[in-house]
C-alpha positions as CSV (number, residue, x, y, z in Angstrom):
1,X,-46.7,1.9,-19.0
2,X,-48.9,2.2,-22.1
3,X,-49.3,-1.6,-22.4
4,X,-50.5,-1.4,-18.5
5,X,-52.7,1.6,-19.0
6,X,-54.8,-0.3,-21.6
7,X,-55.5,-3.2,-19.5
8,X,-56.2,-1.0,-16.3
9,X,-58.7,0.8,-19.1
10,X,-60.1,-2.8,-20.4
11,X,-60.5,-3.4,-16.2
12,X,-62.1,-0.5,-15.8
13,X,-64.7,-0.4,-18.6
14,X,-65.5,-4.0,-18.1
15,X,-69.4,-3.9,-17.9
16,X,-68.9,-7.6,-16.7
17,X,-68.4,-6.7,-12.8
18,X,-69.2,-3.9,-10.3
19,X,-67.5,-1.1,-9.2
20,X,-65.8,-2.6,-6.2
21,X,-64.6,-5.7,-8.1
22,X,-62.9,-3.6,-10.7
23,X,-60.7,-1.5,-8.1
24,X,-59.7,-4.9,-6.6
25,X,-58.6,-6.1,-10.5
26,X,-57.1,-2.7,-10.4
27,X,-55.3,-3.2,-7.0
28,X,-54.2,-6.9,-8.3
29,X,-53.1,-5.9,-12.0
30,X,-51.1,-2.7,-10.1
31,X,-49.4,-5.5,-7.5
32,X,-48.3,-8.3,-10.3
33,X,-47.1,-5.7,-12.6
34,X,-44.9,-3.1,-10.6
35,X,-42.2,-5.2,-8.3
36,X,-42.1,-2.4,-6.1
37,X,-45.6,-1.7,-5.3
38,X,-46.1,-3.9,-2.2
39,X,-49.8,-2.7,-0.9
40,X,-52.2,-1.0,-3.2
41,X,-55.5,0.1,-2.3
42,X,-58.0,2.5,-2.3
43,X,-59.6,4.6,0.4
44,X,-62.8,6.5,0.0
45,X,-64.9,9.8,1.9
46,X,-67.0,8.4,4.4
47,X,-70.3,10.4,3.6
48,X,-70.4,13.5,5.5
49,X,-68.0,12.4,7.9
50,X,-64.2,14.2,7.7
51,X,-62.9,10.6,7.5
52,X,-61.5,8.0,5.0
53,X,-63.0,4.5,5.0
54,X,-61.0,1.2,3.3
55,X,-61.9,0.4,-0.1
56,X,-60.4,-2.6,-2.0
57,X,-57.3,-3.4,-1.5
58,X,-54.1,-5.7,-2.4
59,X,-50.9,-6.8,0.1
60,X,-50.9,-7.1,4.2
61,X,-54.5,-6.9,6.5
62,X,-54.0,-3.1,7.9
63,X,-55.9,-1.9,10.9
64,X,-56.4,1.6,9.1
65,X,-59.8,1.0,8.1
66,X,-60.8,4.4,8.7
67,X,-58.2,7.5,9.0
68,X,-59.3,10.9,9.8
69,X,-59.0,13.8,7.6
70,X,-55.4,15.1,8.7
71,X,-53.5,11.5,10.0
72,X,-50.8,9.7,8.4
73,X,-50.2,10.2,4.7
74,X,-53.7,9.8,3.2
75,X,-55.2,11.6,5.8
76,X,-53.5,14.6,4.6
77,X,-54.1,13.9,0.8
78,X,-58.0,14.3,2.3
79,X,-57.0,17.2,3.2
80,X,-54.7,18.7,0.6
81,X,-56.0,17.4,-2.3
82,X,-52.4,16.7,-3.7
83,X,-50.6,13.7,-4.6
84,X,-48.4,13.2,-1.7
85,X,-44.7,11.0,-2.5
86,X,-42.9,10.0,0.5
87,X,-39.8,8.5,-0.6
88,X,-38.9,7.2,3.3
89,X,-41.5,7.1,6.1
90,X,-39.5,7.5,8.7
91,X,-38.5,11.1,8.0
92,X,-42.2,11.9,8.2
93,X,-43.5,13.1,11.5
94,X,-47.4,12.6,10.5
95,X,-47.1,8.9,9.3
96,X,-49.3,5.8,10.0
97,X,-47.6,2.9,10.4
98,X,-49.3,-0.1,8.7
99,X,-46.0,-2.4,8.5
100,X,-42.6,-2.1,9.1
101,X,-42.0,-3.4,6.0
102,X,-43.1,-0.2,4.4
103,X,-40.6,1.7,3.5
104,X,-41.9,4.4,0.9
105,X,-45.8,5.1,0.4
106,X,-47.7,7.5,-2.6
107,X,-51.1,8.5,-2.3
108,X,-52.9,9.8,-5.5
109,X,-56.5,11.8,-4.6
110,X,-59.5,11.0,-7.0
111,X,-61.6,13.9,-7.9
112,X,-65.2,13.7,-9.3
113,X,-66.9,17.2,-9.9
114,X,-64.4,18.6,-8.4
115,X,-64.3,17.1,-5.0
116,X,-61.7,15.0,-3.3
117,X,-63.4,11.8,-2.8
118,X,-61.0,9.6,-2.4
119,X,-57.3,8.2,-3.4
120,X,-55.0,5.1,-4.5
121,X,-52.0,4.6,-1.6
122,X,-49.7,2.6,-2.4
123,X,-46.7,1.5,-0.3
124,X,-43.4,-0.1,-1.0
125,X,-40.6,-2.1,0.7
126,X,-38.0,-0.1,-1.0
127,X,-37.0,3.8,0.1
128,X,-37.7,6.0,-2.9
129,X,-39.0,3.7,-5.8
130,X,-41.7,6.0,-7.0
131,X,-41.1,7.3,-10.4
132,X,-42.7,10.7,-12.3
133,X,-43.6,7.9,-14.7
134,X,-45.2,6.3,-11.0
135,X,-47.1,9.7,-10.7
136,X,-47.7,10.2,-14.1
137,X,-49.5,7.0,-14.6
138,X,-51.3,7.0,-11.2
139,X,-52.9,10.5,-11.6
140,X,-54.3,9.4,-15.3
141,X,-55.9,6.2,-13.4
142,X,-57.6,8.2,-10.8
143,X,-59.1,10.9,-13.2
144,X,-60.2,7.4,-15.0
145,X,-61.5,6.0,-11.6
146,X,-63.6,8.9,-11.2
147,X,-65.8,8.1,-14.4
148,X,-66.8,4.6,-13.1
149,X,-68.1,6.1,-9.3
């Protein structure tokens, strides 16, 4: 993972693109690299509203462009502010279905000054692939997110 870290961090502080176009790199590095991750994107606070709004993202069109605070998975991460690991969806009673491919889904908040703004999801084919090392990694990449919003 520290090999991958470095090139999310050369992604990242690439003054070559804008911010958008690095969490897509982000997104595409994190879906080449990790077999298991199977759609990775990022969702982000719709202004005032108590709703999350599609960012970039890697893997299958969803129709979840915009949750509210409270539904499925991220939804609740809005909420909680807590990384959420859900090592099978269909033993969750508050999940949104965005394939039934999807077997397993993590969502990661990003804090900046200490406000939930947003989060990486990421969902898997495969029941229970997400690692501590999974966790680890994608809690460092949101703190590191949060310096280039």
């Amino acid at each position: 993972m520290v090999a991958l870290k470095k090139r999310l961090s050369f992604i990242l502080e690439s003054p070559d693109h804008d911010t958008n176009a690095k969490l897509l790199k982000v997104c595409q590095l994190l879906d080449k690299e990790i077999s298991y991750y199977n759609w990775t994107g990022f969702y982000f606070k719709n202004g005032d509203k108590d709703e999350l709004v599609l960012g970039p993202y890697v893997g299958a069109v969803t129709d979840h462009v915009i949750i509210p605070f409270g539904k499925g998975i991220c939804g609740q991460v809005a909420v909680s502010g807590e990384t959420f690991v859900v090592p099978d969806v269909h033993a969750q009673d508050n999940y949104l279905s965005c394939s039934i491919d999807t077997k397993a889904e993590i969502v990661v908040p990003i804090f900046k000054n200490g406000e939930n703004i947003g989060q990486i999801d990421i969902d898997s084919h495969f029941i229970d692939p997400f690692t501590k090392e999974d966790e680890e990694m994608l809690n460092w990449l949101c703190e590191e997110v949060a310096k280039v919003l």
